[in-house]
Structure formats: structure tokens, C-alpha cells
One Martini backbone bead per residue (centre of mass of N, CA, C, O) as a GRO file, in nm:
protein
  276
    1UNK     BB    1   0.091   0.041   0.027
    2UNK     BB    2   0.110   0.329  -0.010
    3UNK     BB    3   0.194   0.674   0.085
    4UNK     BB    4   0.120   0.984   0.235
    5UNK     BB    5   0.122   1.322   0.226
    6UNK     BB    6   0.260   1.638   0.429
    7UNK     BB    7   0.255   1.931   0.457
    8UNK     BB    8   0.398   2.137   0.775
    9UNK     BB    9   0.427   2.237   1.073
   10UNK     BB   10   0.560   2.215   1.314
   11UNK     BB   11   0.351   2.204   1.539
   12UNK     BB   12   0.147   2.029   1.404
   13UNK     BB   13   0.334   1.783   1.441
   14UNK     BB   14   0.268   1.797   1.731
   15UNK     BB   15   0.008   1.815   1.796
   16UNK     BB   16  -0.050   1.577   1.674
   17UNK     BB   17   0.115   1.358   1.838
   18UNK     BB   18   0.051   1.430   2.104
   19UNK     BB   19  -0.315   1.395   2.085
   20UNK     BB   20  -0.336   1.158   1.831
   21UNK     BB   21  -0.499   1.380   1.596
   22UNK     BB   22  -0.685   1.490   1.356
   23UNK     BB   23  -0.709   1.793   1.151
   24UNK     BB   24  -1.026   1.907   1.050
   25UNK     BB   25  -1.201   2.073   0.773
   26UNK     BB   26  -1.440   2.271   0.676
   27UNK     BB   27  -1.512   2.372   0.312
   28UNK     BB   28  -1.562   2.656   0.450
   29UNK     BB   29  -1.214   2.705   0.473
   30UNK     BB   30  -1.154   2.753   0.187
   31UNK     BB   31  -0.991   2.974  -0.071
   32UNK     BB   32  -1.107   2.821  -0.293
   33UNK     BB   33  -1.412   2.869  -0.461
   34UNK     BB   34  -1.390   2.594  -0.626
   35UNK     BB   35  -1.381   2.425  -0.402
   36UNK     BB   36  -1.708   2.294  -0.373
   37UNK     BB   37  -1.885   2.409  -0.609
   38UNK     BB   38  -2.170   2.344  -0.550
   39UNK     BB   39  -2.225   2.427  -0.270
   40UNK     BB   40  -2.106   2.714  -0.325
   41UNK     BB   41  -2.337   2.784  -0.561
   42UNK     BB   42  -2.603   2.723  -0.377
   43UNK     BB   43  -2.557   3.010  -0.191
   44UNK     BB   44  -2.657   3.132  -0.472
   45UNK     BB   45  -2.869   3.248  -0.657
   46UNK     BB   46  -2.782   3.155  -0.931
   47UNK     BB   47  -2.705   2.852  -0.862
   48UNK     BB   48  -2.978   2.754  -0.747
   49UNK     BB   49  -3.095   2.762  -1.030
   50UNK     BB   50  -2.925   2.595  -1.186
   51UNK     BB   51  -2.954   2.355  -1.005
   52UNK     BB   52  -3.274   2.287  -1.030
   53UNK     BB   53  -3.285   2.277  -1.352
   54UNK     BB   54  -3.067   1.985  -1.316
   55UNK     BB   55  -3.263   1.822  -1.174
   56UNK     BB   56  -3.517   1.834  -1.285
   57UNK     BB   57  -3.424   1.690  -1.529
   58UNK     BB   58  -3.374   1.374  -1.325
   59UNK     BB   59  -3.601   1.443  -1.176
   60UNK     BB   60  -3.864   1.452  -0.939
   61UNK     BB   61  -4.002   1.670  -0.836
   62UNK     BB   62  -3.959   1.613  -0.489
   63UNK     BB   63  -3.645   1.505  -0.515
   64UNK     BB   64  -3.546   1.748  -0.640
   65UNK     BB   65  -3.636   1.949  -0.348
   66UNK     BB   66  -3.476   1.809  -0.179
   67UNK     BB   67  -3.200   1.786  -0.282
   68UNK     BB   68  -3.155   2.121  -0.288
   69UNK     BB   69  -3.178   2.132   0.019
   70UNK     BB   70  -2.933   1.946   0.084
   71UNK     BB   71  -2.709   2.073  -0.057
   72UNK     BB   72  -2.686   2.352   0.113
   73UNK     BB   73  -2.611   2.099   0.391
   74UNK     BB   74  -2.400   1.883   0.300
   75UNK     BB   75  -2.083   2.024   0.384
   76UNK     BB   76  -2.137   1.965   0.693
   77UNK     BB   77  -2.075   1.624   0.709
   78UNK     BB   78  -1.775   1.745   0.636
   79UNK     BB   79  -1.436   1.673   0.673
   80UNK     BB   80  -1.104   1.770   0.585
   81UNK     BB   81  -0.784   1.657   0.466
   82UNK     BB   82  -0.495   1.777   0.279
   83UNK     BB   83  -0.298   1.518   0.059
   84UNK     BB   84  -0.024   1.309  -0.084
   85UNK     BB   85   0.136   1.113  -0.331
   86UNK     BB   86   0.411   1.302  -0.299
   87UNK     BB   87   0.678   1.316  -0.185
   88UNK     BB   88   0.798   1.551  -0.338
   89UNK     BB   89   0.858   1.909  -0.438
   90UNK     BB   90   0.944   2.233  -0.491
   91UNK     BB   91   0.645   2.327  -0.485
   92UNK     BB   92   0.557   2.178  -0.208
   93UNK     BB   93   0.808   2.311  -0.038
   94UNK     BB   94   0.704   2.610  -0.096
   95UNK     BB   95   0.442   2.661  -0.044
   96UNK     BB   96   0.518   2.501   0.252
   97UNK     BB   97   0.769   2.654   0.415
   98UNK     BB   98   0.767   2.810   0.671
   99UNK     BB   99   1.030   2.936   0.667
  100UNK     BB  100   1.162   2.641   0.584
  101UNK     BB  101   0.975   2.479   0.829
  102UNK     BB  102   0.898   2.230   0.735
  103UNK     BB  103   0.701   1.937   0.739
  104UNK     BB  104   0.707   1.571   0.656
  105UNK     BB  105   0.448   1.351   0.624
  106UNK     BB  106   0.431   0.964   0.681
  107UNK     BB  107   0.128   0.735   0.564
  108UNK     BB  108   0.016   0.476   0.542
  109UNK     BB  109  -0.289   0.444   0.389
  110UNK     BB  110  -0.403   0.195   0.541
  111UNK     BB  111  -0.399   0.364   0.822
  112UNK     BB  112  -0.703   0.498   0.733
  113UNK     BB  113  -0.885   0.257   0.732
  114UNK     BB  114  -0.889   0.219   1.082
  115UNK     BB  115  -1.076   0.447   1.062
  116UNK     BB  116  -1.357   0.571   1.133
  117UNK     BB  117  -1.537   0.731   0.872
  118UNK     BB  118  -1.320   0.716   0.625
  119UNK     BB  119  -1.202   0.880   0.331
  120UNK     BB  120  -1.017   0.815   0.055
  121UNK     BB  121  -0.978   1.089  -0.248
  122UNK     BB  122  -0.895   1.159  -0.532
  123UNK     BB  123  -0.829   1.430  -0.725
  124UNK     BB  124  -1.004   1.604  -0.938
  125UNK     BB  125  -0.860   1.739  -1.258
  126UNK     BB  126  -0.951   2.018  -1.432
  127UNK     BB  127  -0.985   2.278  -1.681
  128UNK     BB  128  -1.298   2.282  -1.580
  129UNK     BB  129  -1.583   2.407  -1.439
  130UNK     BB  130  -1.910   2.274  -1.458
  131UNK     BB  131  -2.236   2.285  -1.291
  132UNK     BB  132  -2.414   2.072  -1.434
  133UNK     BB  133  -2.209   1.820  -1.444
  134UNK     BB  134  -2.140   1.820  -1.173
  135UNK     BB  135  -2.450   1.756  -1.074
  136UNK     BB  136  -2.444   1.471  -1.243
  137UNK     BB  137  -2.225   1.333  -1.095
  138UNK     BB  138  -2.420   1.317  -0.802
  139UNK     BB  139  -2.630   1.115  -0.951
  140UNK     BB  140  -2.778   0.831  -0.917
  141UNK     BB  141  -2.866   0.640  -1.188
  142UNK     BB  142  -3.175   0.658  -1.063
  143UNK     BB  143  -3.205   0.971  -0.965
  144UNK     BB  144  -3.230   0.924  -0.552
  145UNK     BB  145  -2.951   1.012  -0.541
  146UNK     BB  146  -2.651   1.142  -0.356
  147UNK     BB  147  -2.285   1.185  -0.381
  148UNK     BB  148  -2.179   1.425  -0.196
  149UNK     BB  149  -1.851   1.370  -0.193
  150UNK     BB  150  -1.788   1.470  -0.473
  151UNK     BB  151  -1.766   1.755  -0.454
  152UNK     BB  152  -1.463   1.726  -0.309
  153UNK     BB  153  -1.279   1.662  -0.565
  154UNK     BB  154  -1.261   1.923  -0.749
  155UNK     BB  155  -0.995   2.059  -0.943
  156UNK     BB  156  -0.830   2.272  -1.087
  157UNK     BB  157  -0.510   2.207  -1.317
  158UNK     BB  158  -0.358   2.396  -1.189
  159UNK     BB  159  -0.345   2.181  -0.931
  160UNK     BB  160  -0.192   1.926  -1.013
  161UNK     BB  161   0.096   1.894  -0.868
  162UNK     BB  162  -0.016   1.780  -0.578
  163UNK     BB  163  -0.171   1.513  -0.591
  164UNK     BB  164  -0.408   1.486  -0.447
  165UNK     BB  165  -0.546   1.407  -0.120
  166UNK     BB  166  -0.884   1.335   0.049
  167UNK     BB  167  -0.949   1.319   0.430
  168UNK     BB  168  -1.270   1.181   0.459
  169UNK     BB  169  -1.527   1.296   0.749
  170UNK     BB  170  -1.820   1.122   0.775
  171UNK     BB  171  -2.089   1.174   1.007
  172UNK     BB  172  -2.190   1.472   1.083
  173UNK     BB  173  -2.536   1.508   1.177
  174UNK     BB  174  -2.535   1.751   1.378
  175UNK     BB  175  -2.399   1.968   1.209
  176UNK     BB  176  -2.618   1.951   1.015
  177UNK     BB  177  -2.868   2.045   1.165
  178UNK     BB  178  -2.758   2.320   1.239
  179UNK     BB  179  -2.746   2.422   0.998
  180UNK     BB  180  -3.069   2.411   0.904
  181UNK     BB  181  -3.107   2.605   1.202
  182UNK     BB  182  -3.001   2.775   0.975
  183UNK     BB  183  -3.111   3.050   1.046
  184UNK     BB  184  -3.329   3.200   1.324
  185UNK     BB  185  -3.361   2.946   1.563
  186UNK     BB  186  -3.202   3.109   1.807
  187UNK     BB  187  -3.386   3.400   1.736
  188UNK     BB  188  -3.610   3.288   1.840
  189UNK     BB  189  -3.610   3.196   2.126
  190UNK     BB  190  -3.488   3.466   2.237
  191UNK     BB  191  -3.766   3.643   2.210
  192UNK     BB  192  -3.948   3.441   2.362
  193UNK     BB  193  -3.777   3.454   2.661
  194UNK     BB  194  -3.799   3.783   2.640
  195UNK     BB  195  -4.098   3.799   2.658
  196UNK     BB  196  -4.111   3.582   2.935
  197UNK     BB  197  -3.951   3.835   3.129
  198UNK     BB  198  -4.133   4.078   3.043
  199UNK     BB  199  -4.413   3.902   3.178
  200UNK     BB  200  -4.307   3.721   3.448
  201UNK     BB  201  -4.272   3.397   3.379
  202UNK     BB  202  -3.960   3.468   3.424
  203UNK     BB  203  -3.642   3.440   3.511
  204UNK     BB  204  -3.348   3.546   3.356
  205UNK     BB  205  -3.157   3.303   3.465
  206UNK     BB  206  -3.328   3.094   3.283
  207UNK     BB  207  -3.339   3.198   3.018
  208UNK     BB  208  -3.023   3.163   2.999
  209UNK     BB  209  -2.994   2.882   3.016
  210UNK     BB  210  -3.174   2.812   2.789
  211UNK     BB  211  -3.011   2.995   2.573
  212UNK     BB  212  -2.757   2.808   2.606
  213UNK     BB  213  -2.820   2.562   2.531
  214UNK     BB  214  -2.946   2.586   2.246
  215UNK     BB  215  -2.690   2.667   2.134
  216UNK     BB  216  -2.544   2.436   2.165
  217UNK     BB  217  -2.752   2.272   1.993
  218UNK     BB  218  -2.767   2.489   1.743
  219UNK     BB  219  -2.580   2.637   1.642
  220UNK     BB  220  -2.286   2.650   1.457
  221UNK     BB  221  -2.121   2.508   1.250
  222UNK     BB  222  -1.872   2.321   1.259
  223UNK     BB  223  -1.484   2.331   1.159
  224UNK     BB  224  -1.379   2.137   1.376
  225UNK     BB  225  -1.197   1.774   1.357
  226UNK     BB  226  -1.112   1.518   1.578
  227UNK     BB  227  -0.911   1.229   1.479
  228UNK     BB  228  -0.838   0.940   1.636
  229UNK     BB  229  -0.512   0.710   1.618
  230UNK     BB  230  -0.409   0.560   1.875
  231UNK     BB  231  -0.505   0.269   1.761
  232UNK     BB  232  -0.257   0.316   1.581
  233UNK     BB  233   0.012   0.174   1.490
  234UNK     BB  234   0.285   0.391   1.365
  235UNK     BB  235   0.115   0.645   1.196
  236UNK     BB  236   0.380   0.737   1.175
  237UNK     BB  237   0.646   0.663   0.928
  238UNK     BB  238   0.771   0.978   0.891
  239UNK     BB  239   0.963   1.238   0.899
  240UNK     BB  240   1.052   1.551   0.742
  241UNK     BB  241   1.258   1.813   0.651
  242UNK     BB  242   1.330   2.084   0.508
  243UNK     BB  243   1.608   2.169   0.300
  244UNK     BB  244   1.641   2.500   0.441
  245UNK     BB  245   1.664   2.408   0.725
  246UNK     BB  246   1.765   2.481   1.001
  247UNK     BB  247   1.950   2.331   1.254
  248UNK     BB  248   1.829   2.350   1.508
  249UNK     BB  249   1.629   2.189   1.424
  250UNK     BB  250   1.723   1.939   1.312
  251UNK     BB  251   1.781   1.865   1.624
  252UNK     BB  252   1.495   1.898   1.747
  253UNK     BB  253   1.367   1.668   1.571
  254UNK     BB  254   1.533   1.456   1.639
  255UNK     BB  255   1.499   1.409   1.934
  256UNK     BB  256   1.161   1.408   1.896
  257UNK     BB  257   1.167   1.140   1.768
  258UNK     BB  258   1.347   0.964   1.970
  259UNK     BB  259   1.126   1.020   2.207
  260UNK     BB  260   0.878   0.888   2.026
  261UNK     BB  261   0.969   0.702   1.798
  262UNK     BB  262   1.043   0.818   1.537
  263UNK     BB  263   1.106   0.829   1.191
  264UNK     BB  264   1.376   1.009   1.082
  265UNK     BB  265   1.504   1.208   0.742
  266UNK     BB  266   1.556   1.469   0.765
  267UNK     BB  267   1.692   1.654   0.550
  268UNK     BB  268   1.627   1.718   0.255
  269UNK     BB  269   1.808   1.665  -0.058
  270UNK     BB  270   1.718   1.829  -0.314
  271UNK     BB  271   1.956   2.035  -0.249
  272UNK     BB  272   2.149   1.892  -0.338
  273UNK     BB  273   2.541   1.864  -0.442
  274UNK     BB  274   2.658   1.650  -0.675
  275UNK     BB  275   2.839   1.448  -0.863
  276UNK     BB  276   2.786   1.185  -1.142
   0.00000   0.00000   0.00000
């Protein structure tokens, strides 16, 4: 089974270490507007309206009508973490330089198998993303169900080069409930609880308690998920350093890999020069 890269800062990987956690963050906060591109197309006017009229057509209008809300919500139950199949190359150790600072993280693929609710999946590279067929794609041959993780695979192939996979945790159905009850349903509570403490029905402190609890259990949706690997033994299979980090780091990194007992490979030797 191949092994899949990471670059990141030294402290990410001291803190995955730690912790023995990945850590996941939702399509909602990625920089690059088209990737997730149906999801994102479908919260604004125009893209709802093109996405309904391209359901219509492979759907009978009710479970239409119901795949279009549920789109609107469905990138909330997942949550990603992107590396890669590159073992290394000078893009992306400049893209992830952190100050020459970073270091690269390598994990057998198939120690992801072991983790409950996860999926690996490759990066579809296009020269363009089309919104009709984005969503024909996520359509299942019967036209009664979404695929809806595969929105999250697409990208410009402007990003070829770093030959991506993303690390996606399904079944955050909690999550998406909250998407679903916002916005307006945690200030329905409080207009509600002001209207019972000024009718004098409720004591102001009970109030508060209440609508603590509301927005606890209905609040927005998390951005941020932790996926424990403890149960995986030697789940970090070694560490490499930036090739143009400082020496102090290559020192520190390598203490911290002998206490912790991680394969250490050193300082990449990408720009090492030698006679052949």
C-alpha cells in the first residue's frame, strides 16, 4: 500500500503527535472559491436557480425539490483534511515553506483504512468545472440519491502538481442539523425567552440557561473536527525536514522523533549537490 504526504509546520506535527489526532476542517474554509464548487454555487442566487433546473431534469419534481435543500446543507457532514501521493517536489515545498520551516509527515494509506467513518479519496483535476455536469455527477444512476462527497473532489487543474488526496470524515449528522436551523432559529428562542422574562413568566437566569443550552445544541456549525489515530500503531510512518531549515530545527526535530520514537529522515536533500 503506497504511503501519502503531508507538508506542515513543526508545531502541527507536535500537536498531531500529542494529541494523536487529525485535525479536519470543514469545505467552508478553504481559500479557493471553486473547490466544493456545487456547494458553494448552490448559497447564492444564481447558482440555486441553475442547480434546481439541472436537478429538474433527472428528477421527479419532489425528490428534486428535496436534493436542492439538502444540498444547500450537505457540506456540513463532512469535513477534510488535503495531502498528498508527491513524495516531495520543489512546489510544494515552497508552497508549504513556513519560513523553510516545515516539515513532511508520511502515513501508509492503508493506516487511514483503520480510522472509523473515513475515506480517501483522489483529486479530480478538470481544465474547467462546468455546474451542470458537476451536478450530473453527483446523481446516482437512478436519479433518488446524491453522492454527495464527491463535490469535494474537483479541482482547477491549475493544482495538478500536487497530485492531491483528501482525508474526508463522513457522518457529522449533528453538524448538519445545526446548518439546517440556522440562520433564525436560535434568535426565534431568545425573542421568545425576552418576551417571557419582560412578561414576567420567567426569571432572567433561567432564561439564560435556556437559551445557553439552545445555541449549545443548535448553534453554527463546527469548522473544526478531531479524528483520534491512537488505536493505530506507529500511525506517523517518518518525519522529513524542509531542505533549507535551519540546523537548530534539524536538531530539535530529531531529539523530538527519538523520544517519541518516529523514523526521522532528516533534512530532504532535494537541493543537495553532487557530481554523477
Amino acid at each position: 500500500m503506497p504511503s501519502l504526504y503531508r507538508f506542515t509546520t513543526f508545531q502541527a506535527v507536535v500537536d498531531m503527535n500529542q494529541r494523536k489526532q487529525l485535525t479536519l476542517v470543514s469545505p467552508s474554509l478553504w481559500l479557493d472559491p471553486y473547490e466544493g464548487y456545487v456547494y458553494a454555487a448552490v448559497k447564492t442566487a444564481e447558482g440555486r436557480k441553475r442547480v434546481a433546473a439541472e436537478l429538474a431534469k433527472h428528477m421527479q419534481p419532489v425528490p428534486a425539490e428535496g436534493a436542492l435543500q439538502l444540498l444547500t446543507i450537505l457540506d456540513s457532514l463532512y469535513f477534510v483534511q488535503c495531502w498528498s501521493r508527491k513524495p516531495e517536489s520543489d512546489a510544494l515545498w515552497r508552497i508549504y515553506s513556513h519560513d523553510n520551516m516545515s516539515v513532511r509527515i508520511e502515513v501508509d494509506q492503508a493506516s487511514f483504512s483503520l480510522l472509523e467513518y473515513v475515506f480517501v479519496d483522489n483529486v479530480i483535476y478538470l481544465p474547467n468545472l462546468n455546474l451542470e455536469s458537476e451536478v450530473r455527477e453527483l446523481l446516482s444512476a437512478d436519479g433518488l440519491s446524491l453522492h454527495g462527497r464527491r463535490a469535494l473532489l474537483t479541482k482547477r487543474d491549475a493544482f495538478q502538481h500536487e497530485e492531491e488526496v483528501r482525508i474526508i470524515v463522513q457522518g457529522d449528522t449533528e453538524n448538519m442539523t445545526r446548518a439546517a436551523t440556522q440562520p433564525g432559529y436560535v434568535e426565534q428562542w431568545q425573542q421568545a425567552l425576552t418576551q417571557a422574562v419582560q412578561a414576567g413568566q420567567m426569571p432572567p437566569t433561567e432564561a439564560s440557561s435556556i437559551l445557553s443550552r439552545v445555541r449549545d445544541e443548535h448553534g453554527p456549525p463546527r469548522k473544526l473536527l478531531r479524528k483520534s489515530f491512537d488505536h493505530v500503531p506507529q500511525f506517523v510512518k517518518s518525519l522529513m525536514l524542509h531542505p533549507l531549515a535551519p540546523s537548530w530545527l534539524d536538531d530539535t526535530l530529531a531529539e523530538y522523533c527519538r523520544i517519541h520514537g518516529i523514523h526521522y529522515l532528516g533534512k530532504s536533500k532535494l537541493y543537495d549537490f553532487s557530481i554523477q
